[in-house]
N, C-alpha and C positions, 0 to 999 in steps of 0.2 A: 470792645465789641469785635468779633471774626469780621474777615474787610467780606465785602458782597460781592458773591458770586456770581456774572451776568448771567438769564439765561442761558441755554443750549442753542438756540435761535438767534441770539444778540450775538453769542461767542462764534459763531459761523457766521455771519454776517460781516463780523470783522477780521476774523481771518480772510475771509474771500476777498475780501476789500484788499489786505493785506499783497495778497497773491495776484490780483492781478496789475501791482501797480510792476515796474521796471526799479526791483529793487536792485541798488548797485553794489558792486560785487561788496565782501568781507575783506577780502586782501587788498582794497584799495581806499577804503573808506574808512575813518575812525569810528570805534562806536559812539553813536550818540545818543542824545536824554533821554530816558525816558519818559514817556507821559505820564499825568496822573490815574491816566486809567489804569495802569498797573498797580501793582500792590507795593513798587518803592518805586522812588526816582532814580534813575541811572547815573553816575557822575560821565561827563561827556568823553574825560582827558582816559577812562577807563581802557586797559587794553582788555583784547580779547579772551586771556584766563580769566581776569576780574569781572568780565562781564558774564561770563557764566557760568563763573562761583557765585554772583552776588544772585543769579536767577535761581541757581541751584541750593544753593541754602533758605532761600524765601517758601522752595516747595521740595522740601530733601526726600519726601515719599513718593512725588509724582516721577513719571518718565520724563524728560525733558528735551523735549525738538527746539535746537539753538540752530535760527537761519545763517548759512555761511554762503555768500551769493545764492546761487540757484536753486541748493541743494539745505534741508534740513539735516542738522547730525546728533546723534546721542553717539555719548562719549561713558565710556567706563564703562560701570555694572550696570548700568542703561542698556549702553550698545548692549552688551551680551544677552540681557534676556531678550529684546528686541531683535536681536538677529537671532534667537532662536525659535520665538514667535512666529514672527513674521516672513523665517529662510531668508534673512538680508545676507550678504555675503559680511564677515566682520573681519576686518583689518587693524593693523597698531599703524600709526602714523609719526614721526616725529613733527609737531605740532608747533608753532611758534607760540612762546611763552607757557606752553602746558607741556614742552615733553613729550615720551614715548608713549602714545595711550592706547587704549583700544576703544573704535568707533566703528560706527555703521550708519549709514545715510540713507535718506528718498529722496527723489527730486521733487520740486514743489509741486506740483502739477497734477502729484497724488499724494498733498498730503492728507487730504478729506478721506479719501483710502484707508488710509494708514492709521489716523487717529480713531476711525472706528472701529478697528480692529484692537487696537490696544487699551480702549475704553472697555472692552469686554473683561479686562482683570486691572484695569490702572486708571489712577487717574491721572491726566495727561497736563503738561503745560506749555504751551507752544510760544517762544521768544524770534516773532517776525521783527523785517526788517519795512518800514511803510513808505507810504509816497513819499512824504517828507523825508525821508532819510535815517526818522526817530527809530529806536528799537523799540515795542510793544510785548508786551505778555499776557496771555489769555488763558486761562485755567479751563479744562475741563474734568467734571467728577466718572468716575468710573458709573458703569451701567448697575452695577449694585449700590455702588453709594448713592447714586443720583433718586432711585426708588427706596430704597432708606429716608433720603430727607424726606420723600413724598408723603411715606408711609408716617413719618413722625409730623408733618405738617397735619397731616388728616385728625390725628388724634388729639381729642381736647387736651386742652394746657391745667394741669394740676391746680387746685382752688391755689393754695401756697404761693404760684407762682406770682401770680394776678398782683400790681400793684399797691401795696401796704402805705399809709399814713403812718408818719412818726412826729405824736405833736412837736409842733414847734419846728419842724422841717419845711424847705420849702425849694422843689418839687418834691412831690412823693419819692419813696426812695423804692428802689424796684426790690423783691426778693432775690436772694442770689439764684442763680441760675444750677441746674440739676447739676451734681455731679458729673464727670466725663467716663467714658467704660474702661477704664483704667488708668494709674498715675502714667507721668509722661516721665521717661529714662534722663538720666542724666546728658546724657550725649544729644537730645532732643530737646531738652531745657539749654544747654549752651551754643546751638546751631541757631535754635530762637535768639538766645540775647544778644553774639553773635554777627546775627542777621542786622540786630534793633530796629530801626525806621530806616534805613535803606541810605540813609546821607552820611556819606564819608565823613565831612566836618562835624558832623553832628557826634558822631562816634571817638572821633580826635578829642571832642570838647571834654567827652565824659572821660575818658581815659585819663587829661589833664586832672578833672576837676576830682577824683577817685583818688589821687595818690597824696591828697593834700586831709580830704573829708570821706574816707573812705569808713571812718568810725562815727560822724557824725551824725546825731539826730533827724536833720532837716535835710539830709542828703535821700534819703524815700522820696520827700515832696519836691525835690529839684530835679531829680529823675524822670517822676512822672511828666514834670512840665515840660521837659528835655523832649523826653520820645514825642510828646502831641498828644492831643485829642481828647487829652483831660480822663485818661483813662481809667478807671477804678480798681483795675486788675492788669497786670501784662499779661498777652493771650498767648499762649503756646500749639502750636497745630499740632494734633497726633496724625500721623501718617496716615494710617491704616485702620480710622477711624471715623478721618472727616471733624473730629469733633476739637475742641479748644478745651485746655487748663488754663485755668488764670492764676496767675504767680500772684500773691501778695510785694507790693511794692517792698516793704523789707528783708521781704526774702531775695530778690531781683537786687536789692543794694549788698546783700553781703554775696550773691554766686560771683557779679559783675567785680567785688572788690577781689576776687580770688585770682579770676582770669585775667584782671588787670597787673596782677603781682606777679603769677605767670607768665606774662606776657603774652595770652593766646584770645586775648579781648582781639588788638587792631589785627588785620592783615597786614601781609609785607607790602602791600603799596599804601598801605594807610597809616603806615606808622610813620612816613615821612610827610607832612602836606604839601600839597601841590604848588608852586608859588604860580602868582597872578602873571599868566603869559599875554601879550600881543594876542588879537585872533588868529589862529592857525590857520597857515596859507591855505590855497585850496590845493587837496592833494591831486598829484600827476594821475593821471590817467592810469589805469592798471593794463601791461604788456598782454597784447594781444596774441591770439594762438601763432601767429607765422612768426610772431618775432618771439614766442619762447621755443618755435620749432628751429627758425635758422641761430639761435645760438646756442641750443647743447646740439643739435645735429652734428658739427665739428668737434665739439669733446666726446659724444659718444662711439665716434668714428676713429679717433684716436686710438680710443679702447678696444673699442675691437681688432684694430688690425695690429697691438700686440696680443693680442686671447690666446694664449697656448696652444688649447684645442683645436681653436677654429682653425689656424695657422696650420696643424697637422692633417685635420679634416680636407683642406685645400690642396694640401701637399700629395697626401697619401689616399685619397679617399673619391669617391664620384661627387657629382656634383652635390645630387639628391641628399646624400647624409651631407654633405658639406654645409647645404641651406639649411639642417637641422640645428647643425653645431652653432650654424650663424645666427639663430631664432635667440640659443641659449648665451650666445656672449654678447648681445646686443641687451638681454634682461638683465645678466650680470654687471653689464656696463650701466644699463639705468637706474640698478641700485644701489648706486653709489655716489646718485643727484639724490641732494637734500633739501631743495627750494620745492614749497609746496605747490607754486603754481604750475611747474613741471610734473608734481607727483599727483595731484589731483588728474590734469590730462591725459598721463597717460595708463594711469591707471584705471579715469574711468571712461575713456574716450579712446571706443576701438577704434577709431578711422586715425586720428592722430598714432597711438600704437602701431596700428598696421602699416600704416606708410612712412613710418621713421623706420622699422625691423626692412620691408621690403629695398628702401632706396638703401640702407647702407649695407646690405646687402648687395644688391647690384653692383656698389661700388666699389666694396673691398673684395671679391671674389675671384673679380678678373684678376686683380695685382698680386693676393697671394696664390692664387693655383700656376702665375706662370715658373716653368722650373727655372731651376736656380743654377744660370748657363756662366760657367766658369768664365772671366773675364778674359779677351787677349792678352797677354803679357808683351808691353814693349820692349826691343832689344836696347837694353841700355849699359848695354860692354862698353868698356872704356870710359863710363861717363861717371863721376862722381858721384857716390851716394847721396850726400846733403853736402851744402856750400854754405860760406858765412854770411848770416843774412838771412837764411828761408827760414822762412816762417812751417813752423810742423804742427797741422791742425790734431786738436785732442778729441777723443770723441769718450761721453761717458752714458751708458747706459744702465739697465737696472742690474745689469749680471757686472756691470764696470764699480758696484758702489765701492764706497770704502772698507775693511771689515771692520764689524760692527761690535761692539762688549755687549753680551745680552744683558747683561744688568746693569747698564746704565740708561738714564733716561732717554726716553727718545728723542727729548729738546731741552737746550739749557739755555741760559742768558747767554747772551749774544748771538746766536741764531737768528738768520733773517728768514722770515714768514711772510707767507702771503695770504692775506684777509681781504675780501669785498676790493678782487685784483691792486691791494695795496700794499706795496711792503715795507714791514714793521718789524724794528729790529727787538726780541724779548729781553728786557729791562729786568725783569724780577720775578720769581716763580714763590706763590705763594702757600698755603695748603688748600687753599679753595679757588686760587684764583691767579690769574697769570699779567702782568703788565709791560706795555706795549711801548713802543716809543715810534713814530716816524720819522725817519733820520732824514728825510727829504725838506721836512718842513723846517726853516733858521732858528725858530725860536721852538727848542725840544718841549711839545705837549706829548703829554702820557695819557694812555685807555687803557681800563683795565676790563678783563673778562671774565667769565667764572669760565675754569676746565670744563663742565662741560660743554659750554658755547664755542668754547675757542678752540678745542679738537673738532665738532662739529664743522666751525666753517674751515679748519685745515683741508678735512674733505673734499670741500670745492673747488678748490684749485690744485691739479695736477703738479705745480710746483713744488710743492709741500711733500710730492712723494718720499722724498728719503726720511721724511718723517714720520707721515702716516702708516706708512710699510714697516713700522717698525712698536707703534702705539697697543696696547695692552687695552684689552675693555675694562670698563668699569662693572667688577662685579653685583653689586649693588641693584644693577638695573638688568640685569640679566633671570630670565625668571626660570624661579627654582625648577618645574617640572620639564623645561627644557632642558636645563645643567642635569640634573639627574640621567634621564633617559640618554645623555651626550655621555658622559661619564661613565655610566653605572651598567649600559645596556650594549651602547654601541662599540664601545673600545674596549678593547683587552687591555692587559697588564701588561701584553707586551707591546701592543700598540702604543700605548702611551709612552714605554720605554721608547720605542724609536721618535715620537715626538718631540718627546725631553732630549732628545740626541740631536733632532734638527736646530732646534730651539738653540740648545748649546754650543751648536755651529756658528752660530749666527746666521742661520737662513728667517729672509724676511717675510711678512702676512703672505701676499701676493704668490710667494713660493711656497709657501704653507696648504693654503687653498688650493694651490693647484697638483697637490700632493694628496691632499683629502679628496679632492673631485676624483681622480683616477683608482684612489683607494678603497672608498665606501658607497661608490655608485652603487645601486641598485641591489639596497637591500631592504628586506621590510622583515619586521618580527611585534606582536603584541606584548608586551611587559604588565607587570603587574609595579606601579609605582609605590612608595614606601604613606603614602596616603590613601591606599586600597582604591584606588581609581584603577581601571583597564587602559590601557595608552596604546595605541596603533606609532608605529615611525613608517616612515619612508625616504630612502637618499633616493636622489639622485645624482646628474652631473651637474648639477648648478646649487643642489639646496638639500635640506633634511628637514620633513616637516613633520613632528607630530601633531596626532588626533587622539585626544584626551574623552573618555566616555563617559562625560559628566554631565549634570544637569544643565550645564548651558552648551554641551557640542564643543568646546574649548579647541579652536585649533591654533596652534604655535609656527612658524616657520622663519630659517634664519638659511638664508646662502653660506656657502664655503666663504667667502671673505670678510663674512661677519661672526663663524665660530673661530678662526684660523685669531683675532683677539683676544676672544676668550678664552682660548687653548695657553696663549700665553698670559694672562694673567693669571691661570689657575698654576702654568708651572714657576712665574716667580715669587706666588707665593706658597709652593710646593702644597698642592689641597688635590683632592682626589685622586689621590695616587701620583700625581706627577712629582718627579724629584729632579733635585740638582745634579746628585750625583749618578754617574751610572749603574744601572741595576747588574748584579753580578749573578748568574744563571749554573746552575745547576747541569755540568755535559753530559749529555746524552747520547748513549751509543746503543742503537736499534741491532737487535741479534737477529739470525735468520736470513733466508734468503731472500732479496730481494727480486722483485718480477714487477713492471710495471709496464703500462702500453698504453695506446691515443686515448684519451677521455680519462684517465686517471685525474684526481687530482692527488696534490702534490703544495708541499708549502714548505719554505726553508728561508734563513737569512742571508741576504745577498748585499755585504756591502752595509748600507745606511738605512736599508731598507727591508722587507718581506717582498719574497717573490711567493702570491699565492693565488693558484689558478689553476688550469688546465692543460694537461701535454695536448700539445696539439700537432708534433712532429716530434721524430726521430731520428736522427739522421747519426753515421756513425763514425760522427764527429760530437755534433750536438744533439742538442734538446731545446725545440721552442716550446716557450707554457703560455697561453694565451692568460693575459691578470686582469683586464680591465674593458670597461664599459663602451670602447673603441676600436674599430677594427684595425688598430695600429697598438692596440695595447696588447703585445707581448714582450718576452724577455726570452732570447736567446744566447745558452749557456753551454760552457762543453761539458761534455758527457761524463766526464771522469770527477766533475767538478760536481755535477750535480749527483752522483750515485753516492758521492761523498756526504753531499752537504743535507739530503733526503735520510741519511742515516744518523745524523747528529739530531735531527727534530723531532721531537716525540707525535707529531699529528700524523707523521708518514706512516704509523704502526701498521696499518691494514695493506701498505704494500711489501711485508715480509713475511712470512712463513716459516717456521721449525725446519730444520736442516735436519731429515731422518738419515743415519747409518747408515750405509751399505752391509747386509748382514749374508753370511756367507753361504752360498744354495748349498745344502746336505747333498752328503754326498750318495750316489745312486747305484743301485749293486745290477744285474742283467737279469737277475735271478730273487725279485724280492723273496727272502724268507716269511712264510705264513703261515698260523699255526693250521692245523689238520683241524678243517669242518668250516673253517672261516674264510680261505679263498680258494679259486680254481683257477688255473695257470693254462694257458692255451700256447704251445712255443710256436715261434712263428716259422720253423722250417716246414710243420705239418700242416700251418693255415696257407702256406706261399706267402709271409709278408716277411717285412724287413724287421719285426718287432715283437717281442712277445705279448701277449695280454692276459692281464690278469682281472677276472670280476670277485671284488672282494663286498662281503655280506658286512654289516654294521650291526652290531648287537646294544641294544639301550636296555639299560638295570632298569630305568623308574623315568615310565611316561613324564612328559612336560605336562605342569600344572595347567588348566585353560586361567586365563587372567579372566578376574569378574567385568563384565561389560558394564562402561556406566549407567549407572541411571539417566534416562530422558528428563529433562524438566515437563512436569503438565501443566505445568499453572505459568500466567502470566507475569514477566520481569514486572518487579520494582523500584522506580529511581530512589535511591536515599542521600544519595551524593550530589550536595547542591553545588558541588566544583566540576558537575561533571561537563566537560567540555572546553574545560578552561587550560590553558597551556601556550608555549609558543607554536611557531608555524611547523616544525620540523617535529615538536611534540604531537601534534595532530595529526601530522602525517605518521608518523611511526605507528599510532594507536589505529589509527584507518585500515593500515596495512596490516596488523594483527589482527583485525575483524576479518577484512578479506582472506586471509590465510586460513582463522579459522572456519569461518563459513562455508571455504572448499573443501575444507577435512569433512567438515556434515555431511555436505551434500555427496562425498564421493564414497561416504560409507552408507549413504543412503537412511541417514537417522534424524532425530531433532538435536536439542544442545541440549548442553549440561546446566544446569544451574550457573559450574563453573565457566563454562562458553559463553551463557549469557552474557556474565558481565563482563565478559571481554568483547563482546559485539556490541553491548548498550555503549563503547565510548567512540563508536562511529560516528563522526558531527559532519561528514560528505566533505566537496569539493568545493563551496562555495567560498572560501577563503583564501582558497591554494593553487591558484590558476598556475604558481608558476612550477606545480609539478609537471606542466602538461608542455614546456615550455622548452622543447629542446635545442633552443639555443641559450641559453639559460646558464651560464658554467656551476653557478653556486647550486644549482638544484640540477647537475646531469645524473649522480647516482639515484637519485629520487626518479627522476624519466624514467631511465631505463628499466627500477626494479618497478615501476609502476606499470608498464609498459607490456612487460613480459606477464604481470601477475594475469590482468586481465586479457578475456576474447576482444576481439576488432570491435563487436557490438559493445558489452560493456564497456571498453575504454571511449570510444564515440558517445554514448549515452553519458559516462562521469564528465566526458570533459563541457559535453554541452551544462552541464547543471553548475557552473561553474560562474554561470550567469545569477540564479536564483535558488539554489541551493542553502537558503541562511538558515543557521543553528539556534534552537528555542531553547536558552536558557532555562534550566528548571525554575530559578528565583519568578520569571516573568509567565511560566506556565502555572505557578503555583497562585500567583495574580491573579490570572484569567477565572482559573478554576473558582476563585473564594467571588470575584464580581457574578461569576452563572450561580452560584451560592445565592448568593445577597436577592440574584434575579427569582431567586424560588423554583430552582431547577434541583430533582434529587435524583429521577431515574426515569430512563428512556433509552429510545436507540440513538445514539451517537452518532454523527459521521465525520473522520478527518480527511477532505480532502489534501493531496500532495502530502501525507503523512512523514514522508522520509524514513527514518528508525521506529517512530511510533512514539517521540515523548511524551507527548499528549496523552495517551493509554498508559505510558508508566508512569503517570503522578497522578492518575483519577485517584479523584479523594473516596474512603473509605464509605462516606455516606452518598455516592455514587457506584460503589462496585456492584449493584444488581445492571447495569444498565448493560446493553447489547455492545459490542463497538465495533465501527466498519472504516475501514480506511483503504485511502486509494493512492498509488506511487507509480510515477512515468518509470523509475531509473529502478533497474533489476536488481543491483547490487541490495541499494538500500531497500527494494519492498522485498526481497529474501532474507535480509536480516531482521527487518520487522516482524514477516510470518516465524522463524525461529525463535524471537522474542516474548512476541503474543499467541501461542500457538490457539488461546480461545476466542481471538478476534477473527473477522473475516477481512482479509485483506486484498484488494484485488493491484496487480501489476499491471498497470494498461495507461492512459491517457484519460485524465477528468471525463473530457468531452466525448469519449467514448463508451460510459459508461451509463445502463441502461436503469439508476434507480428512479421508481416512480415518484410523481412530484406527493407531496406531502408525508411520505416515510419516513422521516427522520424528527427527532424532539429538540435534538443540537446536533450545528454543524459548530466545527470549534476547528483552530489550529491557524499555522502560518504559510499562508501565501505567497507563490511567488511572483515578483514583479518585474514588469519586465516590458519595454513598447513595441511589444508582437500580439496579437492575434491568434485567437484560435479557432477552427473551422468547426461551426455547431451550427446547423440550419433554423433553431429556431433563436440561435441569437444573430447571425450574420449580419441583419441588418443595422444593429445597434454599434456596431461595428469597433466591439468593446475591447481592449486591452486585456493583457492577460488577467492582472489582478481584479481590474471591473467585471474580467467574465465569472471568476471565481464565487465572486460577491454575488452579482445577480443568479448565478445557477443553486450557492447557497440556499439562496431565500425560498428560490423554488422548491428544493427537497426538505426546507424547514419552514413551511409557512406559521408553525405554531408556535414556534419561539426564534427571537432573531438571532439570529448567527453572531458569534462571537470569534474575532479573527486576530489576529498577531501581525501588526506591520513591520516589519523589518525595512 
């Protein structure tokens, strides 16, 4: 029998129960039993992965809220859909005993909120913690399955069903139960058996008893007795159905004999039993917030006042940017605390964050901005340098290391380390695992660690540095679509080469990082991934985050001191292009005359590095090029060195020019000869000038042909290009700029486009992606300002740069959506209206069983409603402000199209008082000029 589901009434009743006792934290308390009210017993000694695997296998289709002190969490493919549901913010955490995962939390306090929000597509299963201290699990059915059962309760039960007599039986024997609405997979029959009765012994028992009688007869009926409850069937839950399979006992003895031969019957904490302990003391208290803030407060204060950046920011910079840099090496620095009760705080607890960033701020800012006042020199003539006997203190710092072999490991036996501030000297390095000895204690005990653990807590203690500055990640755990877009999008071929060069140096993480922070600040491009997903990145000085455009919003992010491992794991095991050996290059020598001046840029190899940036002075001596994301980031070079080193690089090509001849001026006689009837000679003693003149006639054999004028298009553009739009950031703009160019030739000859014009104006997708054309202090996007800048009037460029806010681009795939759902709605032909139409995509993908209908559209920005009306020359387009436009309410049969959003306001007297945002005005003014069928709109 399916175990009983309590009401929805009863299961609220105990959560709330739940919730409002003073449950005590997760990180302080073991788990303990569970009750029988759940659907298995918990074993007590259970850590916290096994406790919510053993909840999550019991209901592998439900969403699962596992209370961890205060806060409920879904973990995995949970969090994800749940944080895309619900807009939870979703994080990866490294997690005790589960690893690097991805989760998303509520706080208790909503979680009744929360669970009915997800009951509208899931059914839910919520793992509190209670007065007692017990952990609890409460099932609830999704709002379709819940009315499902109702609907199948209501309905009489099949004569069949109804209890049968079988003489000579005794109780009646019931009819088997209907079939379920489809078989249950194998992956869902083994997560069941798996599961079994929830008792770890219970599971040990069978495993033992399977490897002895795994062929025997009587092993079905020892089984059944094993799990309980004298069950006639084992029941298996289908996810996504609510309903139960009941396994025939022989079939459940031979899948259990298979898993057990496999070895994927027990878990890894079940495969050892537990031995019988003492009762476990009662645990310490769990650290309270002042005393987890006064003890990383001084490690993270460390960190910062060596920070590269901040140090220069201090030095070279005002205050203002300085607290900026300060904000970003105080995060840097707390990402590289690994104790969760530190990482829960401050990451979810601004007032903690905010006054740990503000106080060590205050307190390293004074000490680095004071300059750095060259010391007195004592007069010590005459005196001995060093005598016999003095002591000569060593000082060693991170630039003092040793040098380093990059390819050797970072740690070998004998090595003293420091774990849980203890030091332990490494005994033995294994393939999975590393053993420890304490040299402190007399009689030599050994611990061993798995690698991962034991890099992990390297981490925590700053003493370890010359280790950890030197440790490789593990690629394994590194996720692919991050390495990709790292690899494959951000770095060049030659990037990589000067990597593989530092690498080879022996330069360490920490100098890596802070090589990539100065190198790949502030860039952003959309890729297209090798999994046809869309991917946004973004660097900046601390991190490079992509945003994945996938069905769950996928977002990825890793700091520079977390790729600056990866970079070198991938180069000792030479993968994505990185290599051991140096890359041998091809010389280039750029022909032509060179001509360069302030705002060029300019890129060349300097040394160990790329100098790639912006002149920013000239001086004639030198040349500074501004390279990086700091007002101290330049590279100043002499002149002779740079005009050299700008011609050996093939990107400098746009600062040279063909070298044209000097070709020799013909020579000129006082008196041109001319033939009779072709010119007339005026001498200049009879005009009084100093020159003679001659007006000579030009005779042409054969008039110039007129060229044919092209044809106008009359008919309206159509989209067939369902890529249209798609490309990087500087792809978008080059295409922007090719429409605007065109569109001036239109308008300046006074005509419509060509068919061929259209489709060069249909691939205008506007400004709302590309703010940072407008961006002149921007180095990577200065040519883009300037030709942007000049293209358009004062008005236009003010009108593009404001739409930069709401200007989003309608996909044809998601226009072509919209269209087939007004389809479905029984819409075939009417007047149309696209509000904020932009280019008009919406009018070029009307479906074919809509092209009688009228279409009107309305555009704030000149650019885009001029190219719209040359696109659609049969639409009526108007160029002006929504709200200022005068159609009457009920005119229209669909309003359709994408909105933009935005928390401003727009002045319309008879919405004022509602006092609606832009996108809410859109909506309500819709409805008005479409009261006869609802407006269909596009969220971006």
């Amino acid at each position: 029998m399916p175990p009983v589901i309590p009401s929805q009434r009863e299961q609220m009743e105990t959560i709330q129960e739940a919730e409002s006792a003073d449950a005590p934290s997760a990180f302080s308390v073991p788990q303990a039993e569970e009750t029988p009210a759940g659907p298995a017993p918990m074993p007590a000694s259970m850590s916290f992965r096994e406790g919510y695997e053993v909840v999550k296998k019991a209901h592998p289709g439900d969403i699962v809220l596992y209370q961890l002190g205060d806060f409920y969490e879904m973990f995995g493919p949970d969090a994800r859909v749940a944080s895309h549901e619900l807009n939870l913010m979703l994080t990866q955490r490294n997690l005790p005993d589960l690893g690097r995962v991805a989760m998303c939390g509520i706080p208790g306090h909503k979680l009744d909120e929360y669970v009915r929000k997800l009951r509208d597509r899931h059914d839910v299963t919520v793992s509190s913690i209670g007065p007692d201290g017990k952990r609890r699990t409460v099932s609830y059915l999704s709002v379709e399955h819940e009315a499902r059962n109702a609907r199948e309760a209501e309905t009489p039960a099949p004569e069949e069903a109804a209890p049968i007599h079988v003489p000579g039986a005794s109780p009646p024997i019931l009819a088997p139960p209907p079939p379920p609405a489809r078989e249950a997979t194998h992956g869902e029959i083994d997560a069941a058996l798996q599961a079994w009765n929830g008792d770890a012994d219970s599971k040990r028992a069978v495993a033992s008893y399977m490897k002895d009688h795994a062929r025997d007869k009587d092993t079905a009926a020892w089984l059944r007795a094993e799990h309980g409850g004298e069950l006639p069937a084992f029941p298996v839950k289908l996810p996504d159905t609510g309903q139960y399979q009941h396994l025939p006992w022989p079939k459940v003895q031979r899948r259990i004999a298979q898993l057990v031969q496999r070895d994927m019957f027990l878990s890894y904490a079940e495969r050892t039993p537990v031995p019988e302990q003492e009762p476990a003391p009662t645990p310490s208290p769990a650290p309270t917030v002042r005393e987890i803030y006064e003890k990383y407060k001084p490690i993270l204060k460390e960190f910062v006042l060596s920070d590269g950046p901040y140090q220069n920011a201090c030095q070279n910079s005002d205050r203002d940017t300085a607290v900026i840099e300060g904000h970003a090496a105080v995060t840097r620095a707390a990402q590289e605390i690994q104790d969760p009760d530190f990482m829960r705080l401050y990451f979810d607890m601004s007032g903690f964050r905010n006054r740990l960033h503000r106080e060590i701020i205050d307190e390293t800012y004074p000490v680095l901005s004071q300059p750095q006042q060259e010391a007195e020199v004592p007069d010590l003539s005459g005196h001995p340098v060093t005598r016999e006997g003095d002591a000569v203190p060593e000082f060693t710092g991170a630039a003092d290391l040793p040098p380093h072999d990059p390819f050797a490991p970072a740690y070998r036996p004998g090595d003293i380390v420091y774990l849980n501030n203890t030091a332990f000297e490494i005994t033995g390095i294994g393939l999975l695992d590393v053993e420890l000895r304490d040299p402190a204690l007399p009689i030599p005990l050994f611990r061993a660690e798995s690698k991962e653990n034991f890099e992990r807590l390297l981490h925590l203690d700053h003493r370890n540095s010359h280790i950890t500055c030197y440790l490789a990640a593990d690629l394994h755990r590194v996720n692919d679509d991050f390495r990709e877009v790292l690899t494959k999008h951000l770095l060049t071929d030659r990037d990589k080469g000067y990597i593989s060069q530092w690498l080879r140096s022996g330069e360490h993480n920490r100098g890596i990082s802070m090589r990539l922070s100065e190198t790949f600040a502030s860039r952003a491009e959309t890729v297209t991934l090798e999994t046809g997903d869309i991917a946004d990145y973004f660097t900046s000085t601390i991190s490079m985050e992509v945003e994945i455009q996938d069905k769950f919003g996928t977002k990825l992010a890793q700091s520079w001191e977390a790729v600056a491992p990866i970079l070198r794991a991938l180069w000792l095991q030479e993968l994505d292009g990185f290599s051991h050996e140096p890359v041998q290059r091809e010389p280039v020598n750029l022909e032509g005359k060179l001509s360069y001046q302030v705002g060029d840029k300019v890129a060349f190899a300097y040394g160990d590095h790329d100098v790639n940036g912006t002149i920013e002075y000239i001086g004639d001596l030198g040349v500074r090029i501004h390279t990086g994301p700091y007002a101290w980031s330049h590279q100043l070079v002499e002149r002779d060195f740079f005009e050299d080193a700008v011609r050996h690089d093939e990107r400098n090509a746009g600062l040279f020019s063909p070298e044209v001849p000097q070709q020799e001026a013909p020579e000129t006689t006082t008196k041109p000869e001319t033939a009779p009837g072709t010119a007339t000679l005026y001498p200049g003693d009879k005009n009084g000038l100093p020159y003679d003149i001659i007006v000579e006639t030009l005779h042409v054999d054969e008039p110039e042909q007129a060229q044919p004028e092209a044809t106008p298009a009359a008919e309206n553009f159509r989209i067939t290009d369902d890529n249209l739009g798609v490309g990087s950031l500087r792809e978008k703009f080059r295409r922007n700029m090719d429409a605007i160019n065109t569109l001036q030739a239109i308008e300046l000859e006074g005509r419509t486009a060509t068919p061929a014009e259209q489709e060069i104006l249909s691939r205008y997708v506007g400004w709302g992606g590309l703010p940072q054309a407008f961006d002149e202090n921007n180095g990577e996007w200065t040519n883009e300002f300037l030709e942007l800048k000049a293209a358009l009037t004062p008005e236009e460029y003010a009108s593009a740069r404001t739409s930069t806010l709401n200007a989003h681009y309608s996909r044809p795939a998601i226009v072509r959506a919209i269209y087939e759902a007004v389809g479905n709605m029984g819409f075939k032909t009417g007047n149309i209206l696209e509000p904020s139409c932009g280019v008009g995509n919406f009018f070029g993908m009307l479906p074919e069983s809509m092209a009688a209908s009228r279409l009107y559209g309305v555009e704030l920005d000149s650019v885009s409603g001029r190219i719209a009306q040359q696109l659609y020359p049969k639409a009526s387009i108007t160029i002006r402000g929504f709200e200022k436009t005068g159609f009457p309410d009920g005119f229209f049969d669909l309003a359709i199209g994408n909105v933009p959003f935005g928390n401003y306001s727009l002045a319309d007297r008879r919405y004022d008082k509602e006092h609606l945002l832009i996108h809410d005005y859109f909506f309500a003014r819709r409805r008005s000029c479409s009261p006869r069928s609802a407006p269909v709109r596009c969220a971006s």
